[in-house]
C-alpha positions in Angstrom: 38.1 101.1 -5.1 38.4 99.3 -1.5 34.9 100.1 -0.6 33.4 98.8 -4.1 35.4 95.8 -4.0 33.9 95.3 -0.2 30.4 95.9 -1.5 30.6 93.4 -4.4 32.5 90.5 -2.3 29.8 91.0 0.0 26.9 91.0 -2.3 28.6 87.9 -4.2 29.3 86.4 -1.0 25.3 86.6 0.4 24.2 85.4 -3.3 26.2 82.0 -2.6 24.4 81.7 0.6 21.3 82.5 -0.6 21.7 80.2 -3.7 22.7 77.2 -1.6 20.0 77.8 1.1 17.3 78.2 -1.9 18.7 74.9 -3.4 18.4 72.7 -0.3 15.0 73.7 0.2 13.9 72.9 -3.0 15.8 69.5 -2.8 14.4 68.8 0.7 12.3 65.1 0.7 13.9 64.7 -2.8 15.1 61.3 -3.8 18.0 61.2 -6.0 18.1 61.1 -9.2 17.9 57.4 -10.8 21.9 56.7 -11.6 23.0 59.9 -9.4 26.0 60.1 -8.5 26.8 59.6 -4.8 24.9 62.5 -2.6 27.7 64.6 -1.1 27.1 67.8 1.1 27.3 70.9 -0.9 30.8 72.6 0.2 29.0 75.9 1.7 31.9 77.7 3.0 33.7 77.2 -0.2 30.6 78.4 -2.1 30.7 81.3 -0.2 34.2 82.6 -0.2 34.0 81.7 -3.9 31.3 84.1 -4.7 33.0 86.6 -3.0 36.3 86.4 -4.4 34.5 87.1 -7.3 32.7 89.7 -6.1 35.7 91.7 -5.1 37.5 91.1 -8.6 34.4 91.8 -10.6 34.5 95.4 -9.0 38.3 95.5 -9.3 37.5 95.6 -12.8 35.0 98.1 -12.7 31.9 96.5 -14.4 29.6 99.3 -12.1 26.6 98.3 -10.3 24.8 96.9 -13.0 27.6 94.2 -13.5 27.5 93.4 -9.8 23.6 92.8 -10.0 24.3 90.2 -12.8 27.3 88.8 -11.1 25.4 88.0 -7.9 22.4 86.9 -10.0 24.8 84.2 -12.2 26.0 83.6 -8.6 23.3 82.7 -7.0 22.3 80.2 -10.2 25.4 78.7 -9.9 25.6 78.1 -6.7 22.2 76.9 -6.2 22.6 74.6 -9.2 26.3 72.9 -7.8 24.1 71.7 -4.6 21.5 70.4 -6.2 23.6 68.0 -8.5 25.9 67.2 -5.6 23.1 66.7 -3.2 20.6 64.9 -5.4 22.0 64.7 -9.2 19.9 66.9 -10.7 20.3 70.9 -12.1 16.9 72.4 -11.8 15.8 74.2 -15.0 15.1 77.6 -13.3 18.8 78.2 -11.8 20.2 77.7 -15.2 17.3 79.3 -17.2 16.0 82.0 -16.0 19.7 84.3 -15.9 20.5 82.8 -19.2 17.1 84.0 -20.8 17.9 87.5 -18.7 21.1 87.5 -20.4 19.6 86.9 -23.9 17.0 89.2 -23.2 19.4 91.9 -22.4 21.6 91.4 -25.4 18.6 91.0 -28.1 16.9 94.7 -26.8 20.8 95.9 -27.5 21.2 93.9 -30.5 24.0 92.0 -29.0 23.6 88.5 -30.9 26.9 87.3 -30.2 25.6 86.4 -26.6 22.9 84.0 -27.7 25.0 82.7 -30.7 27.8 82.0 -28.2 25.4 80.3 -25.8 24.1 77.7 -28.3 27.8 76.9 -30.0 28.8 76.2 -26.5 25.7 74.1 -25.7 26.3 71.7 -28.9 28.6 69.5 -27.5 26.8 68.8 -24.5 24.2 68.4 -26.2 25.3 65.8 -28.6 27.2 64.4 -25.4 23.7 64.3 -23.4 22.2 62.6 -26.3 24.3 59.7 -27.4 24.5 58.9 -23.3 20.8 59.2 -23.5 21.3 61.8 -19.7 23.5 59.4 -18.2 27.3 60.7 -19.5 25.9 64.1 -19.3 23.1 65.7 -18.2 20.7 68.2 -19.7 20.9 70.5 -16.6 24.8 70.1 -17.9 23.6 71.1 -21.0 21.8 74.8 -19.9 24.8 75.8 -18.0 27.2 75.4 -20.8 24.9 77.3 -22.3 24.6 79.7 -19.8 28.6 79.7 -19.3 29.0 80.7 -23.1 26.6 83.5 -22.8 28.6 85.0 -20.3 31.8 84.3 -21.1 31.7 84.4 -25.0 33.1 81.2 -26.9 36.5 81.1 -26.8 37.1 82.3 -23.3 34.0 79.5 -22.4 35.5 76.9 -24.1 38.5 77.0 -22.8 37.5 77.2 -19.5 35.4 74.2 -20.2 37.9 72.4 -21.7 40.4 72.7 -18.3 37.5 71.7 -15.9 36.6 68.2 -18.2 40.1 67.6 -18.2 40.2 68.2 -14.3 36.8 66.6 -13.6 38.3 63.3 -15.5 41.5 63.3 -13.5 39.5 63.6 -10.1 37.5 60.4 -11.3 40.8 59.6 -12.1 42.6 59.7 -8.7 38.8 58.4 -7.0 38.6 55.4 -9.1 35.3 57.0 -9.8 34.1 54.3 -13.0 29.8 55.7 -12.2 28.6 59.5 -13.4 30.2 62.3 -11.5 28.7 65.7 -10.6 29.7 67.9 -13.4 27.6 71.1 -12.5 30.2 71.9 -10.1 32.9 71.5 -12.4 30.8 74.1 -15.3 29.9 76.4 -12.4 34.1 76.8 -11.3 34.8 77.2 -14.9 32.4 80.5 -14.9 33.3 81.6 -12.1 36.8 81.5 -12.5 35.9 83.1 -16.0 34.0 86.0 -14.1 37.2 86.4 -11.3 39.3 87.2 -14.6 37.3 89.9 -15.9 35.6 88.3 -18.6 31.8 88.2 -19.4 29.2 91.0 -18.4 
């Protein structure tokens, strides 16, 4: 049990890295976004110690090796996707897409449609949200990873989660005096992580 959960922190723990190191690369000679946010430095260690915490509880809960490859891949897409939006605003398509369409992929050759029926009721919201702000109140990188987050997490564990990072993200504008757009990727990507610490999703 002590060995797995070593293996999967670690894994986890080098898919943070690697997610973060990916994302400021692609980001490099970037400008921000157009109504960004203010560029912050993505919190690596944090990142990091994050993944791995997850990691280790993933295995504590024995999802086997195959549920440690997805956790490090969801990981590494979330990690990569919380620097880029506090860096330079924006979620790249591809760190949101490509595990989501893995994940649907997966559950449609099992006939699991409850994974791609939860990732749209999730994405609703923020998509109505994205629209009637036009990208400004929310963005449509914001969109994918609620999407994402209900795939893995199923609906009412998701929206929950979501529900307690909004509320969190407005008191921290709250406390900040923050009246612009904050970064909200970071919020969505605690939200699934914290639902993949507890044992839920995969």
């Amino acid at each position: 049990m002590l060995s797995a959960a070593l293996a999967g922190a670690g894994l986890c723990a080098v898919a943070a890295y690697a997610g973060a190191s990916v994302a400021l690369l692609a980001v490099r000679g970037l400008p921000p976004v157009a109504g960004a946010p203010p560029a912050r430095r993505a919190p690596l260690p944090l990142l990091v110690a994050g993944g791995g915490a997850v990691g280790a509880l993933q295995a504590a809960h024995g999802t086997g090796s195959m549920g440690a490859g997805l956790a490090a891949l969801l990981i590494f897409a979330l990690s990569a996707s919380w620097t880029t939006d506090v860096t330079r605003g924006v979620v790249f398509d591809l760190f949101a897409l490509a595990p989501l369409a893995a994940l649907t992929v997966a559950a449609a050759l099992r006939a699991h449609w409850g994974v791609p029926i939860a990732a749209l009721v999730l994405a609703l919201p923020f998509a109505l949200t994205a629209l009637l702000t036009r990208g400004r109140g929310m963005g449509w990188g914001d969109v994918e990873l609620a999407a994402l987050g209900g795939a893995v997490l199923g609906i009412q564990t998701a929206a929950i989660l979501f529900a307690a990072v909004s509320l969190a993200a407005y008191g921290v504008a709250m406390l900040r005096r923050t009246r612009g757009p904050i970064a909200f990727a970071p919020y969505l990507a605690t939200a699934i992580m914290t639902g993949l610490a507890l044992g839920g999703g995969l």
